[in-house]
ChimeraX commands (.cxc) that place a marker at each C-alpha (Angstrom):
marker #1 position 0.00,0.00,0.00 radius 0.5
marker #1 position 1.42,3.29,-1.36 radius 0.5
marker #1 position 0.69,6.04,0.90 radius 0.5
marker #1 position 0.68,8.14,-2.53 radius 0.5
marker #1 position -2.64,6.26,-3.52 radius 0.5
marker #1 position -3.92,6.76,-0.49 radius 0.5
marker #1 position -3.57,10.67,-1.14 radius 0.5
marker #1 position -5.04,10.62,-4.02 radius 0.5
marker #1 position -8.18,8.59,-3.41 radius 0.5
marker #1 position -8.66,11.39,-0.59 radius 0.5
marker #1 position -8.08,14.21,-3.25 radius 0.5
marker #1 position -10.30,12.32,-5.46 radius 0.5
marker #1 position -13.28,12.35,-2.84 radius 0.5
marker #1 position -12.45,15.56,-1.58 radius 0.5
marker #1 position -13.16,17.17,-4.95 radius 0.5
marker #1 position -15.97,14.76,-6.12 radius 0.5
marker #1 position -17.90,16.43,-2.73 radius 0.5
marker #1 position -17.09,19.65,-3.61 radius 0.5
marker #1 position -14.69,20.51,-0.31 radius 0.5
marker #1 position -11.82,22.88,-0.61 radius 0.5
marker #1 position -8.69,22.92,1.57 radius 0.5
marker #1 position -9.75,25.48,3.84 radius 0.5
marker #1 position -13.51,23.01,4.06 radius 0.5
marker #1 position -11.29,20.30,4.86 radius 0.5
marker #1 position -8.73,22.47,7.24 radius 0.5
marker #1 position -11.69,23.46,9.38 radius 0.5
marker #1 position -13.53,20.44,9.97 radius 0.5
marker #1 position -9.65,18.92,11.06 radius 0.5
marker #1 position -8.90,22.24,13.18 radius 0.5
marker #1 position -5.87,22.61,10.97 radius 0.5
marker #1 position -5.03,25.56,8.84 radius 0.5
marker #1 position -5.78,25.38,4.79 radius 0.5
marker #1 position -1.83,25.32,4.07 radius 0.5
marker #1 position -1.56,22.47,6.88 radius 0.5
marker #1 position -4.12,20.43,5.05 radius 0.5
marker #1 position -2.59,20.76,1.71 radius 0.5
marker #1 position 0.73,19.12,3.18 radius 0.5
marker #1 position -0.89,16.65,4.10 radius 0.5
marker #1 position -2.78,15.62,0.75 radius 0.5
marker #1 position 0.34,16.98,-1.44 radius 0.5
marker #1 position 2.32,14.68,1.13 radius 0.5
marker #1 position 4.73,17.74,2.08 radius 0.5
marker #1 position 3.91,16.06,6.05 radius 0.5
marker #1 position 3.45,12.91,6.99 radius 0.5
marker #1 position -0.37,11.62,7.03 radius 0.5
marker #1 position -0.53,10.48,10.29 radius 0.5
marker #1 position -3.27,7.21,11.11 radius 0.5
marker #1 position -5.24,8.93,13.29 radius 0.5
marker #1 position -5.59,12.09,10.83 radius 0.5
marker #1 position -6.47,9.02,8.30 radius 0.5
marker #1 position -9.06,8.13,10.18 radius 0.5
marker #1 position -10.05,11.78,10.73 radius 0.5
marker #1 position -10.28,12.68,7.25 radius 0.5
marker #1 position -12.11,9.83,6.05 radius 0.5
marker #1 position -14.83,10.21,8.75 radius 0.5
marker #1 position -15.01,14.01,7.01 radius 0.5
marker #1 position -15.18,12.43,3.53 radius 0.5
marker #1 position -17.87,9.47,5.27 radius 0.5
marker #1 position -15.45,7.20,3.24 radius 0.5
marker #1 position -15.28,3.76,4.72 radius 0.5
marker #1 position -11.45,3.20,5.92 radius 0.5
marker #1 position -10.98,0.07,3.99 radius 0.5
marker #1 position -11.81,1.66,0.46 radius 0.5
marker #1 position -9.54,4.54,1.82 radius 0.5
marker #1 position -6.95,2.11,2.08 radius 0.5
marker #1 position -8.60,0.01,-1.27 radius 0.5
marker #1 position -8.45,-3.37,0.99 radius 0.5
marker #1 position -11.73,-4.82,-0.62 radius 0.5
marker #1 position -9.89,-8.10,-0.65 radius 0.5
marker #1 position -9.93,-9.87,2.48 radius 0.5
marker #1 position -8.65,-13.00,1.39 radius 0.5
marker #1 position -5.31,-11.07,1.07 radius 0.5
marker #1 position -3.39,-11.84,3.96 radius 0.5
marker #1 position -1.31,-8.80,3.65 radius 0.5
marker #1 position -4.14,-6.27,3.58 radius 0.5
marker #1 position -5.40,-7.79,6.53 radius 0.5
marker #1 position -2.29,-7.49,8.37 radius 0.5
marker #1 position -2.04,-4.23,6.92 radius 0.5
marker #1 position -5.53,-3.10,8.77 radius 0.5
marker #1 position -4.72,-4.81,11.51 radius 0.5
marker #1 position -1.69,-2.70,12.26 radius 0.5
marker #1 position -4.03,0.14,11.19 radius 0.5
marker #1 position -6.69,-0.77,13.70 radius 0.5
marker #1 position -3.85,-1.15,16.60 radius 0.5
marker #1 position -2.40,1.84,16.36 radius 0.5
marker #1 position -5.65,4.00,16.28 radius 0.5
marker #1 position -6.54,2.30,19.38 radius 0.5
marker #1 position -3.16,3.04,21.31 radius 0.5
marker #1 position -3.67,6.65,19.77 radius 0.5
marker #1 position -6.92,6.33,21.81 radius 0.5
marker #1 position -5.96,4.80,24.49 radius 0.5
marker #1 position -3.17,7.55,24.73 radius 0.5
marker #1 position -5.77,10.38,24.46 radius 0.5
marker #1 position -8.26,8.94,27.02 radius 0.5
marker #1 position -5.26,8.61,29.60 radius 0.5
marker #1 position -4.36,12.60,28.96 radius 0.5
marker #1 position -7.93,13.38,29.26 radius 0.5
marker #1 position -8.06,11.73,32.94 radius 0.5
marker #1 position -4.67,13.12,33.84 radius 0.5
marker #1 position -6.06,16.62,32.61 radius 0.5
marker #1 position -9.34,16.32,34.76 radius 0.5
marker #1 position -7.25,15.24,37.27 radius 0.5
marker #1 position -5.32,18.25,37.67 radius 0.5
marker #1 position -8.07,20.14,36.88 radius 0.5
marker #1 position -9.36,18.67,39.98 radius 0.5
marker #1 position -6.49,19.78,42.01 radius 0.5
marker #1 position -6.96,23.23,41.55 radius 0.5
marker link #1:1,2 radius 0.2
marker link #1:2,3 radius 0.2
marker link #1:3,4 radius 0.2
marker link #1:4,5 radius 0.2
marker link #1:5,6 radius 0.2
marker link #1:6,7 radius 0.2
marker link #1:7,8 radius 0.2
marker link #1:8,9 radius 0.2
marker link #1:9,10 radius 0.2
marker link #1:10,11 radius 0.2
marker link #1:11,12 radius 0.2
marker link #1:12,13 radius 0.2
marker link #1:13,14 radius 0.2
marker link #1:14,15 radius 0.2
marker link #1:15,16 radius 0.2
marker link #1:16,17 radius 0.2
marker link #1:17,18 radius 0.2
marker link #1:18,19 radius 0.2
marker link #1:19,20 radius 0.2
marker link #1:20,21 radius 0.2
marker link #1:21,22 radius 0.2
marker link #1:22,23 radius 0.2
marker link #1:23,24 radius 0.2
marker link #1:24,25 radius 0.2
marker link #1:25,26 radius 0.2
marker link #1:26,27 radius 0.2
marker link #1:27,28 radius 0.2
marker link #1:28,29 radius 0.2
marker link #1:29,30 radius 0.2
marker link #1:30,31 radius 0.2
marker link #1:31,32 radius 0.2
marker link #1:32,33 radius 0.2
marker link #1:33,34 radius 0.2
marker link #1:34,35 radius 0.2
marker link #1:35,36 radius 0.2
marker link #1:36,37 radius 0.2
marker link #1:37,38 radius 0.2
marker link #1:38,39 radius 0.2
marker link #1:39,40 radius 0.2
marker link #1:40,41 radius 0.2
marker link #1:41,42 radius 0.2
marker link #1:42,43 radius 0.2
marker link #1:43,44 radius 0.2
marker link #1:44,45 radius 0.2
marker link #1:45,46 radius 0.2
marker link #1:46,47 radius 0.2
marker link #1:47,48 radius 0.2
marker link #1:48,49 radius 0.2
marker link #1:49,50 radius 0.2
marker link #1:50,51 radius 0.2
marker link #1:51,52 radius 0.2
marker link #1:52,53 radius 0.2
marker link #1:53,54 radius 0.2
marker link #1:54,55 radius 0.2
marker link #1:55,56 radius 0.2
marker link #1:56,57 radius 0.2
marker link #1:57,58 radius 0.2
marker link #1:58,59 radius 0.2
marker link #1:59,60 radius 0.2
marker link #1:60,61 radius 0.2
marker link #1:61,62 radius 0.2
marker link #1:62,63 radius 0.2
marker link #1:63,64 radius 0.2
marker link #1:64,65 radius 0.2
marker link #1:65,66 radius 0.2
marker link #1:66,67 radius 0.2
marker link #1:67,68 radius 0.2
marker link #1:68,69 radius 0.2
marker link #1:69,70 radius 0.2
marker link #1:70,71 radius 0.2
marker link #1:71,72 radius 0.2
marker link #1:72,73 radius 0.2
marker link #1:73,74 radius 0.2
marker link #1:74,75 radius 0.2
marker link #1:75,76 radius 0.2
marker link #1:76,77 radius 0.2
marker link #1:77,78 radius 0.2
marker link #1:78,79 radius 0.2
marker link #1:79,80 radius 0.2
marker link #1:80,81 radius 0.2
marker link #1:81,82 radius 0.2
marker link #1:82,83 radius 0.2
marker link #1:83,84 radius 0.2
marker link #1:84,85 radius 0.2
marker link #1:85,86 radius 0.2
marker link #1:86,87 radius 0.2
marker link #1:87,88 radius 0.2
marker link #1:88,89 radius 0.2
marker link #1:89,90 radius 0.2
marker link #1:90,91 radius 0.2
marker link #1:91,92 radius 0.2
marker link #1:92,93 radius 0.2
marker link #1:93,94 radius 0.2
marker link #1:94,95 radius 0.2
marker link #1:95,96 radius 0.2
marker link #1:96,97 radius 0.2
marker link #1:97,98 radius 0.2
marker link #1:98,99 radius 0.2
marker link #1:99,100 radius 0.2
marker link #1:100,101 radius 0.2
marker link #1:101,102 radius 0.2
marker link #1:102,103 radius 0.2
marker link #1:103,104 radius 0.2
marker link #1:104,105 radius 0.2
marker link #1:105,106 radius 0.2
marker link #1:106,107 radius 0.2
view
């Protein structure tokens, strides 16, 4: 999987709904020139922006990533990773969130 493809399925979309950068950059909280690094893939497109942007779009992750195969053991493995490192990302988030309300508490 070619992150390159993936950029360009997400330009396709974006422009087949009509969204500009600064559409895009707003619903991400990013600025328009931030989102265009991303899809000109000037920075890195992190998973967790992935999965960001392609709730935005309401394209399904897996056609995102074209895995519509899944007898193919490597796009499996593929999501897989995917899917584990969105939920550390989450599981990192949710344990700043407590320690934030904690210290919120403090004060």
């Amino acid at each position: 999987m070619e992150v390159r493809k993936i950029l360009e399925r997400i330009t396709k979309k974006r422009k087949k709904k009509g969204y500009s950068y600064e559409n895009m950059a707003e619903e991400l909280a990013l600025s328009p020139s931030g989102y265009r690094k991303i899809e000109t893939g000037e920075t890195k497109l992190l998973v967790e922006r992935m999965f960001q942007i392609a709730t935005v779009l309401d394209i399904p992750i897996k056609k995102l990533l074209d895995i519509e195969e899944p007898e193919k053991n490597e796009n499996k493995e593929v999501l897989k990773k995917l899917i584990a490192s969105y939920e550390n990302l989450l599981k990192e988030k949710e344990e700043q969130i407590a320690s934030l309300k904690e210290n919120i508490k403090k004060r």
